[in-house]
C-alpha positions as CSV (number, residue, x, y, z in Angstrom):
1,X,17.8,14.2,5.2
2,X,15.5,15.6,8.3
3,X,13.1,13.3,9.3
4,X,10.1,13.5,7.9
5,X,12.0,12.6,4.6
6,X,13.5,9.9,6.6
7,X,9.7,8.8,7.4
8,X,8.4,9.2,3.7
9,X,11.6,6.8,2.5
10,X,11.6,4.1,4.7
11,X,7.3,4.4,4.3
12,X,8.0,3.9,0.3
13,X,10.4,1.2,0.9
14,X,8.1,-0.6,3.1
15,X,5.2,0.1,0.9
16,X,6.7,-1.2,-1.9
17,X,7.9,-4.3,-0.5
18,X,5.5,-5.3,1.7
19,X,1.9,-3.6,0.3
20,X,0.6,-0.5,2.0
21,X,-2.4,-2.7,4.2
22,X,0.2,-4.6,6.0
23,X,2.4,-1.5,6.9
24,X,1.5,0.3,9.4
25,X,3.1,3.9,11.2
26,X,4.6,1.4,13.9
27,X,5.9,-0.8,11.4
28,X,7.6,2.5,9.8
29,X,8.7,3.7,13.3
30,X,10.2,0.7,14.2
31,X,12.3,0.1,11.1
32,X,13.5,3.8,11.6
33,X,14.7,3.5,15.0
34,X,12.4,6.1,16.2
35,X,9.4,6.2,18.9
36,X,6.1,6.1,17.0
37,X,5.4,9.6,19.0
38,X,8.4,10.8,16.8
39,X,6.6,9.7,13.7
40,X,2.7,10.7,14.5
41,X,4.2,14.1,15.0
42,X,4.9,14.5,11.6
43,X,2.1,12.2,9.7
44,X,-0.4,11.4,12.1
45,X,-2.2,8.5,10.0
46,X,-0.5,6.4,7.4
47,X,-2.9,7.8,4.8
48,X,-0.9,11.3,4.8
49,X,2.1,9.5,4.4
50,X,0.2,7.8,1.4
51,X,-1.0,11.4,-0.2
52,X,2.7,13.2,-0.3
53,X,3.9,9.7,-1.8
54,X,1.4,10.3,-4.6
55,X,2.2,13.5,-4.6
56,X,5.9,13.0,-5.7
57,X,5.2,10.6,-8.2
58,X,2.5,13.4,-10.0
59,X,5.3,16.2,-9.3
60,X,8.0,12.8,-11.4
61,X,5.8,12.9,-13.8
62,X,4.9,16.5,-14.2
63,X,8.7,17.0,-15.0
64,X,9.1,14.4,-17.1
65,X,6.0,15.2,-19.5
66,X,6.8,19.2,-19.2
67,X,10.7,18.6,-20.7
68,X,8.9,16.4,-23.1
69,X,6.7,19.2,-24.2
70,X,9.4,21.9,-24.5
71,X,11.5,19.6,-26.6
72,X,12.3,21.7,-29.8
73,X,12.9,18.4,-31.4
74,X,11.2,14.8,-31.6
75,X,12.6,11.6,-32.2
76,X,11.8,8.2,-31.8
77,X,14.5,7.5,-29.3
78,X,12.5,10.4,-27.8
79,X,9.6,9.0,-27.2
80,X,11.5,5.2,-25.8
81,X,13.2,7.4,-23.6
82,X,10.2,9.1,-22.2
83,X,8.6,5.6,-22.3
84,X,11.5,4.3,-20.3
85,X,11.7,7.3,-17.8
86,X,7.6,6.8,-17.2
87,X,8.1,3.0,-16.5
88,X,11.2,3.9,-13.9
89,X,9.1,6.2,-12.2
90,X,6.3,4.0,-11.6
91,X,8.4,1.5,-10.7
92,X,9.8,3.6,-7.8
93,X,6.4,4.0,-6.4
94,X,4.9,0.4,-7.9
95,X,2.9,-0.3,-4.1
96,X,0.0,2.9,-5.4
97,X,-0.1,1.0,-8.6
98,X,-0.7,-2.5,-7.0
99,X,-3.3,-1.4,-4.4
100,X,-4.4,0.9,-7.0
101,X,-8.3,0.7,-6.4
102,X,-7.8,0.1,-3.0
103,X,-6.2,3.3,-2.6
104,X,-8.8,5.2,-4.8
105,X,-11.7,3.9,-2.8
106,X,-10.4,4.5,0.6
107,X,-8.4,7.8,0.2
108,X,-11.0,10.1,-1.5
109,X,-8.5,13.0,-1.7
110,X,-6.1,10.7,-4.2
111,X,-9.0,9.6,-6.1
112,X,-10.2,13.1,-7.2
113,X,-6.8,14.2,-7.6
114,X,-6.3,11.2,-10.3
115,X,-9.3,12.3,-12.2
116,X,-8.3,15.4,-12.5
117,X,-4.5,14.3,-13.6
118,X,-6.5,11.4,-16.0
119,X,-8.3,14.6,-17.7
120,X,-5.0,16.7,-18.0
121,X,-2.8,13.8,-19.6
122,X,-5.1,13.4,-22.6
123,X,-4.7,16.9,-23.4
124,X,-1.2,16.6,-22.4
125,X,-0.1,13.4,-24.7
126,X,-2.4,14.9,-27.5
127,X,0.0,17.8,-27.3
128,X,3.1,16.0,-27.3
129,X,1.8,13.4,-30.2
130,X,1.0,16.2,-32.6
131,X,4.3,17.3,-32.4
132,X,5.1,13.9,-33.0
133,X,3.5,13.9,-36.4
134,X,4.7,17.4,-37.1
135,X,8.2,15.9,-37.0
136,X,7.1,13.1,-39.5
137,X,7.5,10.4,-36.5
138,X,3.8,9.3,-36.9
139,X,1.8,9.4,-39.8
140,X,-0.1,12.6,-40.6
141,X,-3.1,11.1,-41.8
142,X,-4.1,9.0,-38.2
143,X,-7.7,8.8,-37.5
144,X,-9.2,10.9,-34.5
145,X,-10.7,7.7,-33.2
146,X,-7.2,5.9,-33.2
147,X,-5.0,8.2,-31.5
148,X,-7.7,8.9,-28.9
149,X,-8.2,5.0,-28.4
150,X,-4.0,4.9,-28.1
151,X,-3.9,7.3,-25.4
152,X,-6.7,4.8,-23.1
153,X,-4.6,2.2,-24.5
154,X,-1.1,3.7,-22.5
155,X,-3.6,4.9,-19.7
156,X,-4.8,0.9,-19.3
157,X,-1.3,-0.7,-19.4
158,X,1.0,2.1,-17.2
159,X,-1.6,1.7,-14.5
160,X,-1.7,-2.0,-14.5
161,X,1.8,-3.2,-15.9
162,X,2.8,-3.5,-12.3
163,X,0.1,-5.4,-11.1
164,X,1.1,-7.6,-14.2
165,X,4.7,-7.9,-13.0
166,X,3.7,-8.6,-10.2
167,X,1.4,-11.6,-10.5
168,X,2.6,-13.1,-14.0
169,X,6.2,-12.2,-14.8
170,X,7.5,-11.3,-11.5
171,X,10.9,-9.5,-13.3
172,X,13.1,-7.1,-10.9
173,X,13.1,-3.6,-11.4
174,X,15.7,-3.6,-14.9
175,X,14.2,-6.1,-17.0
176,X,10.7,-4.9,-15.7
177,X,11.2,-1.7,-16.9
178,X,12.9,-2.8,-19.9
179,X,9.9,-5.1,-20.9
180,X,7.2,-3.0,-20.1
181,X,8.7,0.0,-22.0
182,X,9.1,-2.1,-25.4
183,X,5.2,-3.4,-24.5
184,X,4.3,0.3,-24.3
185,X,6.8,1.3,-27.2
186,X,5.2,-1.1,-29.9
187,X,1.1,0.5,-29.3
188,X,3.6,3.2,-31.5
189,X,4.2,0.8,-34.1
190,X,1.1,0.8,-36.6
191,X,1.4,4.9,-36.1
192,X,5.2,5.3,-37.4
193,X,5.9,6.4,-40.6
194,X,7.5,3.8,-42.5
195,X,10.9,5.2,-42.3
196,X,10.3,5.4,-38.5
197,X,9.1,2.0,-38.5
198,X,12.0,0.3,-40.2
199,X,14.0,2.4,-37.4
200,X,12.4,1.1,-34.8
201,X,12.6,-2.5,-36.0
202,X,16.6,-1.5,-36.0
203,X,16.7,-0.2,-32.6
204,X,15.0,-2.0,-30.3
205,X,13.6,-5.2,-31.3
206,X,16.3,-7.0,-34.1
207,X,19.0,-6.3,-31.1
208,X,16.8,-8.3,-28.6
209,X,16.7,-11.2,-30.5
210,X,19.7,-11.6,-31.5
């Protein structure tokens, strides 16, 4: 690992721990063992550090939803593992997700960049979703109005789950993720064929309460 990798780890670790407004490139220097010369050499504000973190969890993501797409076949423990995945990556870079609007408002280049990405996901989970129903996991006959109000729905709670987390449940990372995927998972519910539903009562909520 060369050091500006070193930087943009130790920065995430800090981040998430601490929030980004009380870390500064110092702070980051300091806790690398390194002059803060060293580090302004490679990011010269904290703010780039901040747009290559963002960068990597759209680049996570862009993975993650492309090998959903190319997927020849769907499943329901498709879609929890995609769920899952989704929350684990977020989770790795919760600090953007709990300064959130802070971050929009202050680093303009992030908050176009999300638009654009908030645009591209619709047209990216109506993709996957139709191939959902072509696989008789959903129902064919779902309203238009419904399946776009589901997408806003998973747009609302993945932003803010962490924030959530954070202030309510306060879970570490495992049972976060685990809790917060089910949350996500059961928006599904009312769209699963009935076969699909009976599955899903099977597989992941009869087991948890046990």
């Amino acid at each position: 690992m060369n050091t500006k990798e070193k930087i943009l780890s130790k920065a995430l670790e800090l981040f998430n721990e601490k929030g980004y407004n009380t870390v500064t490139t110092r702070h980051i220097a300091a806790e690398l063992g390194i002059s803060a010369g060293n580090l302004h050499y490679h990011f010269k504000h904290s703010e780039d550090i901040i747009k290559i973190l963002f960068s990597q969890l759209v680049i996570n993501m862009d993975e993650l939803l492309n090998r959903m797409k190319k997927m020849e076949i769907k499943t329901l423990k498709d879609l929890y593992s995609f769920t899952f995945s989704t929350c684990e990556i977020f989770y790795s870079y919760r600090f953007i997700f709990v300064n959130f609007v802070d971050i929009l408002k202050e680093i303009s280049e992030i908050k176009l960049q999300y638009e654009e990405i908030h645009v591209n996901r619709k047209e990216e989970f109506q993709l996957i979703f139709s191939g959902f129903q072509k696989h008789n996991i959903f129902k064919k006959d779902i309203p238009d109005f419904l399946m776009h109000s589901l997408i806003e729905q998973i747009f609302i709670i993945a932003d803010n789950w962490l924030t959530h987390n954070r202030l309510i449940l306060k879970l570490e990372k495992e049972a976060a993720v685990w809790h917060y995927t089910l949350l996500q998972m059961n928006l599904f519910y009312p769209l699963l064929t009935e076969k699909q539903q009976q599955l899903y009562e099977k597989q992941y909520i009869q087991p948890q309460n046990v």
